[in-house]
N, C-alpha and C positions, 0 to 999 in steps of 0.2 A: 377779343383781347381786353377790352375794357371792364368784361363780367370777372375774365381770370385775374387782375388788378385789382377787383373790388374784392373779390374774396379774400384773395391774398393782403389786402389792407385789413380786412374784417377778422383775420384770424392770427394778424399779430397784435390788433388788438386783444383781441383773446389772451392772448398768449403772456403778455403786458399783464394784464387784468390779474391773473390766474398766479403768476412769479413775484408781483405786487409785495412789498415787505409790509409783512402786519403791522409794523409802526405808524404805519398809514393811516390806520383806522383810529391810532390816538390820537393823533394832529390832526384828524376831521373833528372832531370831539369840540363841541363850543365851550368859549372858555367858561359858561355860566353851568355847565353839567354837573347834574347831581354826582354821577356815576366820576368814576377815578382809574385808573388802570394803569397798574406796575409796568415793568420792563417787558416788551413782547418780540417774540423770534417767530419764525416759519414765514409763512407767508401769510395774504387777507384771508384764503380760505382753509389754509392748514396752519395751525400753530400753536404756541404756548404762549399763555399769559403768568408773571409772576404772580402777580394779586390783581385785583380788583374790590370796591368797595361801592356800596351805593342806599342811602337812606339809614347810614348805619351795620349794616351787614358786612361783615368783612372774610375774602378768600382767599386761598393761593396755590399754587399749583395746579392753574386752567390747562386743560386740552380740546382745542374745539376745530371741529370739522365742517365747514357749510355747504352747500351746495348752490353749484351755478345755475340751473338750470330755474328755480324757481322765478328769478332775476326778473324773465321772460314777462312774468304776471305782476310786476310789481311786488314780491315777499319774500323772506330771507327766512332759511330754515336750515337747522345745520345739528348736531350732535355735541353734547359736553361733557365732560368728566372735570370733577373739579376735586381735587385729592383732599384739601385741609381749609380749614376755617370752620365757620358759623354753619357752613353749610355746605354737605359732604354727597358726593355720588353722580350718578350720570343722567344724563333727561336729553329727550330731544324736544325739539323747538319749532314753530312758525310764527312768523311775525309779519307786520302788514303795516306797522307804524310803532311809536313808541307807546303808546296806550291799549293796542291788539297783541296781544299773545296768545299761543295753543301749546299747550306741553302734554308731553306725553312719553309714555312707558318713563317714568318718572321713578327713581328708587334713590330717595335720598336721605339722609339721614340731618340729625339737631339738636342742640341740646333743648334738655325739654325747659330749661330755665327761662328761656326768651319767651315763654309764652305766660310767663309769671300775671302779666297784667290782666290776663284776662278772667282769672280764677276768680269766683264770684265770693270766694271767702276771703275776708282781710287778712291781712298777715299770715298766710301759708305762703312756703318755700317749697318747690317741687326740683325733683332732678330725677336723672335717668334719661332716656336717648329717645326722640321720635325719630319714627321713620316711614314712609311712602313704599307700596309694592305697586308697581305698575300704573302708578298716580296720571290720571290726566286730568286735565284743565283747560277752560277756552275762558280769556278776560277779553275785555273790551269795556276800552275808558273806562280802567279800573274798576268797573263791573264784574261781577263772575258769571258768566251765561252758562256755565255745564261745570262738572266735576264726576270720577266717578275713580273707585280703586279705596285702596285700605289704609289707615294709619294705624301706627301700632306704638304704642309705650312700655318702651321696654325697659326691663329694673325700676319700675317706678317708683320712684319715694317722694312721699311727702313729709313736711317738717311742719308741726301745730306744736309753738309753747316750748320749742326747744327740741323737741321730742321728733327723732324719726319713725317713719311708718314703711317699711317695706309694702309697697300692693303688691308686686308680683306683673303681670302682663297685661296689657289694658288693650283692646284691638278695635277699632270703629270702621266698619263699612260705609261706603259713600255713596250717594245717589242724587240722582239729580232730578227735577219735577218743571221740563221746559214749560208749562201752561201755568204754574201757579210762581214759576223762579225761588223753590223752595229748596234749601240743598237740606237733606236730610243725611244722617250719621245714625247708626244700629248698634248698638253694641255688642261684641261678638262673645258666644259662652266660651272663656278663657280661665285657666287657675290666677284667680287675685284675692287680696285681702276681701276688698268689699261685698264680693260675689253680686257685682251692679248686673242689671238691668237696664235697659231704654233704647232711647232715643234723642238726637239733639237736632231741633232743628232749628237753621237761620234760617230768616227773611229776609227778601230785600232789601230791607229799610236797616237794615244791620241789627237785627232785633236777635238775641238769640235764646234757645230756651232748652232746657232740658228734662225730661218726664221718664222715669223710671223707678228702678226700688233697688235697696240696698238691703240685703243678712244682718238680720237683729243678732247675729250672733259676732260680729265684730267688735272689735276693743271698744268699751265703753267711752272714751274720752272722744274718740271717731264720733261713735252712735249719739255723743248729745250736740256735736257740733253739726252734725248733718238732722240733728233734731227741729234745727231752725228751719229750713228747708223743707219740714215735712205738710206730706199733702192727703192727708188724712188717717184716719187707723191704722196700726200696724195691723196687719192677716198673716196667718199660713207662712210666718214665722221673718216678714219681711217688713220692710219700712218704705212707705209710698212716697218719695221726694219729689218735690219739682222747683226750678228755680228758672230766671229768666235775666239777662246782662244784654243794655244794649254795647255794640260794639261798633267805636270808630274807626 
């Protein structure tokens, strides 16, 4: 009698747990949270977010799905689609604390403008769309321990001196080096202006660099500005660049 009572206790918890309204999860939320989160319907584990915001990035129209079971081990893992903002498409998730995260089958999409600060050239303006195929990821304390999957820059334009630049499609393979914690990026053979070549690779220490070659045969105002960059003779009808940014 007393084991059919426990259960029966245990599974209205459940039950409780499970029909919970997602507004829940915003009133746990401390009031010193980075993180923001608009108006939410469904339930904890099923539901819509209107927006959310956090270090600047901003969304809206969340659909996310978790799953109970991981609960079990201490980690929360669930499914998202997120229709509009900063940052667009679906991924799934594991999470272990607020600083551990694992994402994967990742396809998301961005403007490629937010990444303005990291372009090693002064005053260039870029635009056109990144996007992730099958992207995964494992952070820990904001570390990245693995990466692997493609990004791609689509419609790419660059702006030098007022002047736009059509490239065309720009694709970088990812990979990851657990022994040396080296994430390397390939360049994939795509139709673009520059006709690049390489490699980029970050270090740990947020070091990042890039070794490859560009077509001498590219609009000259491009070819003298990536002149600065260059890493020795032009050959066989190309330009050896490499340049190096640390990143914080």
């Amino acid at each position: 009698m007393k084991k059919k009572v426990l259960v029966s206790i245990l599974l209205f918890v459940v039950f409780i747990i499970v029909i919970a309204p997602a507004k829940l999860v915003k009133n746990m939320l401390p009031k010193n949270s980075p993180a923001v989160l608009g108006t939410m319907s469904g339930t904890v584990w099923s539901g819509y977010v209107s927006s959310a915001s956090l270090h600047g990035w901003n969304v809206q129209d969340i659909n996310y799905q978790l799953d109970f079971l991981p609960l079990i081990t201490g980690s929360l893992s669930g499914e998202v689609e997120i229709s509009k903002g900063d940052l667009e498409g679906t991924f799934e998730f594991v999470t272990t604390g607020t600083e551990d995260v694992e994402l994967s089958q990742a396809n998301l999409e961005m403007a490629a403008q937010r990444l303005e600060n990291f372009m090693p050239f002064p005053g260039i303006k870029i635009n056109g769309v990144l996007s992730t195929t099958d992207f995964s990821a494992s952070i820990e304390s904001q570390k990245i321990l693995s990466m692997a999957g493609a990004t791609a820059w689509k419609d790419a334009v660059v702006t030098v001196r007022n002047k736009d630049w059509s490239l065309g499609l720009l694709v970088i393979d990812w990979t990851f080096n657990e022994e040396s914690q080296l994430i390397k990026g390939k360049f994939r053979k795509t139709q673009n202006l520059l006709d690049i070549a390489g490699t980029i690779e970050l270090q740990p220490s947020g070091q990042l660099e890039f070794k490859g070659s560009v077509s001498e045969r590219i609009d000259k105002s491009i070819y003298s500005a990536l002149m600065l960059f260059a890493d020795g003779k032009s050959a066989n009808g190309r330009l050896p660049i490499k340049f190096r940014k640390k990143i914080q």
